[in-house]
C-alpha positions as CSV (number, residue, x, y, z in Angstrom):
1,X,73.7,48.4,62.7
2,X,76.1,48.2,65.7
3,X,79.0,45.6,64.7
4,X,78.5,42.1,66.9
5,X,80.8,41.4,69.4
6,X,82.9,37.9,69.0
7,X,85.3,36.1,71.0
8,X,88.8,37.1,72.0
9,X,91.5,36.1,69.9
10,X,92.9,32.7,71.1
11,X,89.6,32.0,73.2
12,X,87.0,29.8,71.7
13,X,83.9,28.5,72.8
14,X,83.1,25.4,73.2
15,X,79.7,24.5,71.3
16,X,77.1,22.2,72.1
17,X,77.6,19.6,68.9
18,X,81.3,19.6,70.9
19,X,80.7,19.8,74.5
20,X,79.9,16.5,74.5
21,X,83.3,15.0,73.7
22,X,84.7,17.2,76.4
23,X,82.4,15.5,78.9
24,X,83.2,11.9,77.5
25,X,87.3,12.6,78.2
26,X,86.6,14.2,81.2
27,X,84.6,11.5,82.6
28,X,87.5,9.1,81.9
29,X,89.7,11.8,84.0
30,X,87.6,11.3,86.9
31,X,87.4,7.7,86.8
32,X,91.4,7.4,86.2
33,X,92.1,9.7,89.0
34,X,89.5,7.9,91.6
35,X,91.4,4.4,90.3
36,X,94.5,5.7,91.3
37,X,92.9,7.5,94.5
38,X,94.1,11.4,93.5
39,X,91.8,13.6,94.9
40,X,90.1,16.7,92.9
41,X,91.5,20.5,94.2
42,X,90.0,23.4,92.6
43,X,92.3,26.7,93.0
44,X,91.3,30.0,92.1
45,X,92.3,31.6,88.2
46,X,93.7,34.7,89.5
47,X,96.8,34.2,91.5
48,X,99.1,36.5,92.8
49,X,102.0,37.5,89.9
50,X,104.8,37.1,92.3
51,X,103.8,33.5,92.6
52,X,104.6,32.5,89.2
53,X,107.5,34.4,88.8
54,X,109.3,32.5,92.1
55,X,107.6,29.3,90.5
56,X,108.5,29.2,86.9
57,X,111.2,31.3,86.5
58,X,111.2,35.3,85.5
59,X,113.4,34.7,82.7
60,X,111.2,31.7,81.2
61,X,108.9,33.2,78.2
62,X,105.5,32.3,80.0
63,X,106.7,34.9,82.5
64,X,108.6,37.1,80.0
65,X,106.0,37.1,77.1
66,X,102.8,35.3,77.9
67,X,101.5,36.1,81.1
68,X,98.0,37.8,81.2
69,X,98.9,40.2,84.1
70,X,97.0,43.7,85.5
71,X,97.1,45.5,88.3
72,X,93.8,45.8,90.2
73,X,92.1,48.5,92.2
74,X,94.3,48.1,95.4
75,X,97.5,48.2,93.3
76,X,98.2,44.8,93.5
77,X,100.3,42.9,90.6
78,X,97.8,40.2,89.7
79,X,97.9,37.2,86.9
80,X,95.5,34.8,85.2
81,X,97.1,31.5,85.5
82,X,99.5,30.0,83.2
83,X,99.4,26.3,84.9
84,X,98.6,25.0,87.5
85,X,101.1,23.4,89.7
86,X,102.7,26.9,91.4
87,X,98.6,26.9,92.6
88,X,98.4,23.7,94.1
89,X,101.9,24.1,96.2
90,X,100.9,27.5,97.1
91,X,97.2,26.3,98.4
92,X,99.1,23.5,100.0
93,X,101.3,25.7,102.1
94,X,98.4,27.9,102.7
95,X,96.2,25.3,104.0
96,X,99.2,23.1,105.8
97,X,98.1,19.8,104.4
98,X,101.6,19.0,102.6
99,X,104.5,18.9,105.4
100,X,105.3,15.5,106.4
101,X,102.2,13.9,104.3
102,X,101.3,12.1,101.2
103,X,99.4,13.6,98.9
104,X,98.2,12.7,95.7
105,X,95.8,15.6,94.6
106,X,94.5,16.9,90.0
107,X,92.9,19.7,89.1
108,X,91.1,20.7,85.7
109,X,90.9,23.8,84.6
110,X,91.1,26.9,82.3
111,X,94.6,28.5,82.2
112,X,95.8,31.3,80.3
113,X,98.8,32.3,78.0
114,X,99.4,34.9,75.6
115,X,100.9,32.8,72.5
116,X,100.3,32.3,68.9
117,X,97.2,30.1,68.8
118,X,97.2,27.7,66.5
119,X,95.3,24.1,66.3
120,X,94.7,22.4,70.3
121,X,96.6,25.6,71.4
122,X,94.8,28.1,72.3
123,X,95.1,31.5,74.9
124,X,92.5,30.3,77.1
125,X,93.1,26.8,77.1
126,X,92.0,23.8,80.0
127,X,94.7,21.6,81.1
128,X,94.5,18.5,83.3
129,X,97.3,18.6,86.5
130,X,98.0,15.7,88.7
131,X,100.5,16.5,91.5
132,X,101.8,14.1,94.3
133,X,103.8,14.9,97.1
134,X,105.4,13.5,99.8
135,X,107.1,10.7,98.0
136,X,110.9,11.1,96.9
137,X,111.2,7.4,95.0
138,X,110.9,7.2,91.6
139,X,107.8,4.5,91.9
140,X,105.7,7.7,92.3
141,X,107.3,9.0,89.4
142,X,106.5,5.4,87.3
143,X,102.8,5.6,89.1
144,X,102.1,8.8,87.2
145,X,103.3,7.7,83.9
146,X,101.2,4.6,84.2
147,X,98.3,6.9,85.2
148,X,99.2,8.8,81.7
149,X,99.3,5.6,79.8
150,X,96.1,4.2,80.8
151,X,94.3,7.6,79.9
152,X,95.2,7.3,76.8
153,X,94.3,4.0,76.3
154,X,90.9,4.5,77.7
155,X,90.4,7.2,75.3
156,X,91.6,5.0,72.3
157,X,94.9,6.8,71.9
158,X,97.7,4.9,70.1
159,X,100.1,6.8,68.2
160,X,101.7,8.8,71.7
161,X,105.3,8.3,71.8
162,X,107.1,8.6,75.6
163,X,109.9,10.4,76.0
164,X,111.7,10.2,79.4
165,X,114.8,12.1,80.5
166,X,116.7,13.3,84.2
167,X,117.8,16.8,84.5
168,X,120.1,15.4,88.0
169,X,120.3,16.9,90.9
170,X,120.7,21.2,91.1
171,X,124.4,20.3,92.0
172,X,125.2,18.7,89.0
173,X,122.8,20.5,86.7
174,X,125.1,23.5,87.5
175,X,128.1,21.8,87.0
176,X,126.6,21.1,83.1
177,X,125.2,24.3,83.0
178,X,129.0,25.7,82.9
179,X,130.3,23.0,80.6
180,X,127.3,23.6,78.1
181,X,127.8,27.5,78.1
182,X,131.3,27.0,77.2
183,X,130.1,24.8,74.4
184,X,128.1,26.9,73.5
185,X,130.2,30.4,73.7
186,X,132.4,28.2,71.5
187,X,129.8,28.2,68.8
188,X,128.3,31.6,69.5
189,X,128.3,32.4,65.4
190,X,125.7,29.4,65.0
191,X,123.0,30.4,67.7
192,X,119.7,31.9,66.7
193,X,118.4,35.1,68.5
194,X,116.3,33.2,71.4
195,X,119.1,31.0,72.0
196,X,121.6,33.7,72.3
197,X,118.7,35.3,75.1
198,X,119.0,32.3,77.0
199,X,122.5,31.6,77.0
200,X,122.4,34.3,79.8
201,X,119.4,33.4,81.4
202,X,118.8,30.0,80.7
203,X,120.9,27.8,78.8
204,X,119.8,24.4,79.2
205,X,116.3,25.6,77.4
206,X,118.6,26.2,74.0
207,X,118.7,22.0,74.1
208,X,114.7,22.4,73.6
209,X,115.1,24.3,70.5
210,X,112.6,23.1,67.8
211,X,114.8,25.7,64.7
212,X,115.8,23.0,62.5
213,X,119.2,24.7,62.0
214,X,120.4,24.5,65.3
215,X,119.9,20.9,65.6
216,X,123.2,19.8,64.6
217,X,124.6,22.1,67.3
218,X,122.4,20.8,69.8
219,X,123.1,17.1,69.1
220,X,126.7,17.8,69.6
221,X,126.2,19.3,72.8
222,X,128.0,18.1,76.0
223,X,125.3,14.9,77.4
224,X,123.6,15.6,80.6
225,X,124.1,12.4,81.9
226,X,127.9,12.3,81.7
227,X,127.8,15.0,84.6
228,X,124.8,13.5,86.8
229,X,125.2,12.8,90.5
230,X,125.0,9.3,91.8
231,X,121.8,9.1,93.2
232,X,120.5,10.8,90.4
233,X,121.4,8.3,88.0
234,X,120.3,5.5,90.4
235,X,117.1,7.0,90.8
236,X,116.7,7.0,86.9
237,X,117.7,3.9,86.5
238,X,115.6,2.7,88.7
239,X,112.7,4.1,87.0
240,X,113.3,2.6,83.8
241,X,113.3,-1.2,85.7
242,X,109.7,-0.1,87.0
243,X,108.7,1.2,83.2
244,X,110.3,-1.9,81.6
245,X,108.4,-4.3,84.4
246,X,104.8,-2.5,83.4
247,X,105.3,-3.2,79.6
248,X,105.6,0.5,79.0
249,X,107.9,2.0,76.0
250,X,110.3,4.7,76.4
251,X,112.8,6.5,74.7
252,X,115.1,7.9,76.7
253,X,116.2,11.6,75.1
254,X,118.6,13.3,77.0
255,X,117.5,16.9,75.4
256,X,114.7,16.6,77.3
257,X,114.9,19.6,79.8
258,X,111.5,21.3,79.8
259,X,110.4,24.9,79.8
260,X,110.0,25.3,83.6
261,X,112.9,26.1,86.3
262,X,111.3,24.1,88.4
263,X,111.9,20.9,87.5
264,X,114.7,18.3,88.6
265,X,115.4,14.6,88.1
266,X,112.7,12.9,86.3
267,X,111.2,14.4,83.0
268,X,108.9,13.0,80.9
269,X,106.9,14.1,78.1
270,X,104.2,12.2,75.7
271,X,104.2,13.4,71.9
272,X,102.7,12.6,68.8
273,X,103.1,13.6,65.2
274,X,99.9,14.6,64.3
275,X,99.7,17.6,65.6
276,X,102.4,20.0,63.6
277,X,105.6,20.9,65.2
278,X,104.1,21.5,68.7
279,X,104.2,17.8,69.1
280,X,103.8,17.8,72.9
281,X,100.4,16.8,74.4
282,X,101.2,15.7,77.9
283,X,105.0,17.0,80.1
284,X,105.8,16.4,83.5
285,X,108.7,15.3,85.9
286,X,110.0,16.2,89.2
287,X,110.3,19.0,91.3
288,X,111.4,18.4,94.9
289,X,112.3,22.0,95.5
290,X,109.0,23.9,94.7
291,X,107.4,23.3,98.1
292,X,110.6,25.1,100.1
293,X,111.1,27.4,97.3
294,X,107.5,29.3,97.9
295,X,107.8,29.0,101.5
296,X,106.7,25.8,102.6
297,X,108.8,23.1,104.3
298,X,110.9,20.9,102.1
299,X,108.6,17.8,100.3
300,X,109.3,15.9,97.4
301,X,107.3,16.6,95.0
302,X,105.8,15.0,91.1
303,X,103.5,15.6,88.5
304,X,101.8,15.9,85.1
305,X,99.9,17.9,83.1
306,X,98.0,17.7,79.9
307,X,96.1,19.9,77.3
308,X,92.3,18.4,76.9
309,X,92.1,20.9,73.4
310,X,95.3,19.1,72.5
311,X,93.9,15.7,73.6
312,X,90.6,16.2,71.3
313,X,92.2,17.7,68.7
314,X,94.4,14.4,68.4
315,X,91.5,12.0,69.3
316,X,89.6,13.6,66.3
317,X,92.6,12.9,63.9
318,X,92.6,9.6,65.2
319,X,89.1,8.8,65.2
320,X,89.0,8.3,68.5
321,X,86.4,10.6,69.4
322,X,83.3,9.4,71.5
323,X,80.0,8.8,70.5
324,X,78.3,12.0,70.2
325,X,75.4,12.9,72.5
326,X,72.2,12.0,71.3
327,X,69.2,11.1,73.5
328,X,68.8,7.0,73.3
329,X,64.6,8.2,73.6
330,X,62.9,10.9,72.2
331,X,59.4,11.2,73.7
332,X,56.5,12.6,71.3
333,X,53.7,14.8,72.6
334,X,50.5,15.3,71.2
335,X,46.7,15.8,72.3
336,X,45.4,17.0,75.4
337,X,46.7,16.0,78.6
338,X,49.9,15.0,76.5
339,X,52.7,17.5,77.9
340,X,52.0,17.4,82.0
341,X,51.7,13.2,81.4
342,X,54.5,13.0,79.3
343,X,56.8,14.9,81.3
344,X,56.0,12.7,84.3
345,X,56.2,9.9,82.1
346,X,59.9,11.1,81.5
347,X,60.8,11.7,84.8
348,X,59.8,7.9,86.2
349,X,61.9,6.4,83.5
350,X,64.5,8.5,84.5
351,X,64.1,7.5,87.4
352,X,64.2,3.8,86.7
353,X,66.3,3.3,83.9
354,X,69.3,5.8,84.7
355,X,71.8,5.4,82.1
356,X,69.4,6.4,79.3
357,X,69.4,9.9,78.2
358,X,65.4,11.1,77.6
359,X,64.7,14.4,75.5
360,X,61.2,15.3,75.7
361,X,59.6,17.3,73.3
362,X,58.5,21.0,74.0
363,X,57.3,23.8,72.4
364,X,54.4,21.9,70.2
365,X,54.0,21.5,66.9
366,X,52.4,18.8,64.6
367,X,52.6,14.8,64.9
368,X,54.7,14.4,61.6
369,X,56.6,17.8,62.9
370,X,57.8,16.2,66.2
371,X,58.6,13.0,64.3
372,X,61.2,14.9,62.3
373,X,63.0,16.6,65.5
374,X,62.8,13.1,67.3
375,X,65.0,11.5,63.7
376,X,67.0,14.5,63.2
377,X,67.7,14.0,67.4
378,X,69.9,11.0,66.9
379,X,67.4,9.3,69.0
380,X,67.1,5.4,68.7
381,X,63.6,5.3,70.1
382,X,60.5,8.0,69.9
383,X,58.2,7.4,72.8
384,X,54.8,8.6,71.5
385,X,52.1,10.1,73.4
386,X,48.8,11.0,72.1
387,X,44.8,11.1,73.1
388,X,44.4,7.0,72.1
389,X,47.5,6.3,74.5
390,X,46.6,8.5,77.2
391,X,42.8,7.0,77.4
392,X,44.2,3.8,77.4
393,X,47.1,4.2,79.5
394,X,49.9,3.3,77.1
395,X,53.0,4.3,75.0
396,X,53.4,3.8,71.4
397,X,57.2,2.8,70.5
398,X,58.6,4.2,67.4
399,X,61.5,2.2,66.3
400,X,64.0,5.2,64.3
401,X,66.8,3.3,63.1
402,X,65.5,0.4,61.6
403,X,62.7,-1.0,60.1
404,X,60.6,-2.5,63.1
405,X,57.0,-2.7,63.3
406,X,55.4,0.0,65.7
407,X,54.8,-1.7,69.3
408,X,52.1,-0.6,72.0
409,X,53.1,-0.8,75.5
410,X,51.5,0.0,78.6
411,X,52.9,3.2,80.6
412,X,53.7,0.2,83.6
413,X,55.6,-2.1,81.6
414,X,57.2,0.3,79.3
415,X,61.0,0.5,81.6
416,X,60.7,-3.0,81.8
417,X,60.1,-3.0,77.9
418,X,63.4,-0.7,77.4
419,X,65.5,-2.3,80.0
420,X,65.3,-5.5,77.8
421,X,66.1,-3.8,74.6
């Protein structure tokens, strides 16, 4: 017997008993970002390589190590996502609807990296990206962390922590950039082999370091915000009044830097504890020079973006996680006539009474047979249909999760009859 074929490493599927928490979360996505009046882009999953290499950085390990890159039949160097941002500034330029505008735009979607998976972090993996543009104040930058704090509110969240930083201007991050390599050539000895990588490439990225004996090191580090430009630290500051205005709680952490060369100014990330060391379920910031850097003309530029397997995986530790999907009604078939009555039966309560969810039986089987599949449903209701109700033009209703008397309703009145229950 031929061995079955299963799933890639890192790449799940998402099964039925679960799908229905994704569609609970991702209905309170769209009803956030239609609050906040961000409108939905959907790029393509294959980009270009050389897009994410000007984007991110070709010395950042999504480039260096976790990239899912081939070339395809023409020759061409191409790349399965990794995020989504380098997409949305690159359909932006393409499309000219980001010079001179604002734009307020998210995007939900698979993306791919080749890590170690472990729990809510997968190699396939669907991430939530809101981008704005056009707006170079930092209330754009406070309107996106609100946006972020009523999600999680809506999806019974309490336990994220915000963490809020500024990485400055690129004049006066280079200015730190020379004071912390000189720090850190100082103390060469206590490095670890990643951090002695990106003291070349990219220093400021050793301040992110999660190895528990280079913290000491790091905390000693020359601050950030000792070498920040003026407006920078205005900007920031300014920030902070809007946060503390809104009732929102912050630390500020000025090690805060994020994996992406991208950013400037403003970073922020939201993180919990109970999800192991990779604490981080939702990052963002600022990055004013993204637009000009892939060809566009200069806009400012902010964002966010999320992990929804994260998200679930922390709403199922919290006990957060919606109500599962069971039909409200199940609708019992039996007799002659039964099936092509009953499933226009269905389809005018449908039709009437909208938010109820209506699983009609199919396939046959015995009376006490369909009974079972209507408990085992999750139904609240079963809707039965048999010869006596069909010659007399009624619906028996079959109370599931209690201990109601049976009622008899006629097939006219019966969505008036569940609209008052």
């Amino acid at each position: 017997m031929a061995k079955s074929i299963q799933s890639i490493r890192g790449m799940h599927d998402v099964l039925p008993d679960d799908s229905h928490r994704w569609q609970a979360f991702e209905e309170i996505i769209r009803q956030v970002m239609a609050s906040y009046g961000y409108s939905e882009i959907r790029t393509p999953i294959v980009e270009s390589t050389d897009l994410f290499c000007r984007s991110i950085g070709e010395v950042t390990d999504i480039v260096e190590k976790e990239m899912y890159t081939f070339e395809d039949r023409n020759g061409d160097m191409l790349t399965l996502r990794p995020e989504g941002t380098a997409s949305c500034v690159r359909a932006g330029i393409e499309h000219g609807f980001l010079h001179n505008q604002i734009r307020r735009l998210w995007y939900m979607g698979p993306m791919f990296r080749h890590e170690r998976p472990q729990k809510g972090r997968y190699r396939q993996f669907h991430q939530l990206g809101v981008e704005a543009y056009g707006v170079a104040d930092p209330d754009i930058d406070a309107e996106l962390i609100l946006m972020s704090s009523r999600i999680w509110r809506l999806a019974g969240l309490k336990e994220l922590r915000l963490e809020l930083n500024t990485l400055g201007s690129s004049e006066s991050r280079a200015k730190y950039r020379q004071v912390l390599v000189d720090f850190l050539q100082s103390h060469r000895d206590q490095l670890d082999r990643d951090s002695l990588k990106r003291l070349e490439t990219n220093p400021l990225r050793i301040l992110d370091s999660k190895n528990p004996d280079m913290q000491k090191l790091i905390n000693d580090a020359p601050d950030l915000h000792d070498y920040l430009d003026e407006e920078s630290a205005e900007q920031f500051n300014l920030l902070k009044s809007y946060l503390d205005a809104a009732g929102i709680t912050y630390t500020v952490n000025p090690r805060l830097v994020r994996g992406l060369d991208y950013y400037c100014k403003t970073v922020f990330e939201w993180v919990t504890d109970k999800l192991g060391a990779q604490g981080t379920v939702c990052a963002g910031g600022r990055y004013d020079g993204l637009v000009e850097q892939l060809g566009g003309k200069a806009s400012p530029a902010a964002g966010f973006a999320l992990g929804i397997e994260r998200l679930l995986a922390l709403m199922e530790e919290s006990e957060a996680s919606p109500e599962n999907n069971a039909p409200d009604i199940y609708l019992v078939l039996q007799g002659d006539g039964s099936i092509s009555q009953g499933l226009q039966l269905a389809e005018n309560l449908r039709d009437q009474l909208s938010a109820l969810k209506i699983q009609t039986h199919c396939g046959g089987g015995s009376f006490k047979n369909q009974i079972k599949k209507a408990d085992k449903s999750g139904a609240s209701l079963a809707l039965i249909l048999g010869e006596d109700e069909i010659a007399n033009n009624t619906v028996t209703i079959k109370y599931l999760r209690n201990n109601q008397d049976q009622q008899t309703v006629s097939q006219d009145a019966v969505a008036d009859f569940l609209q008052t229950l």
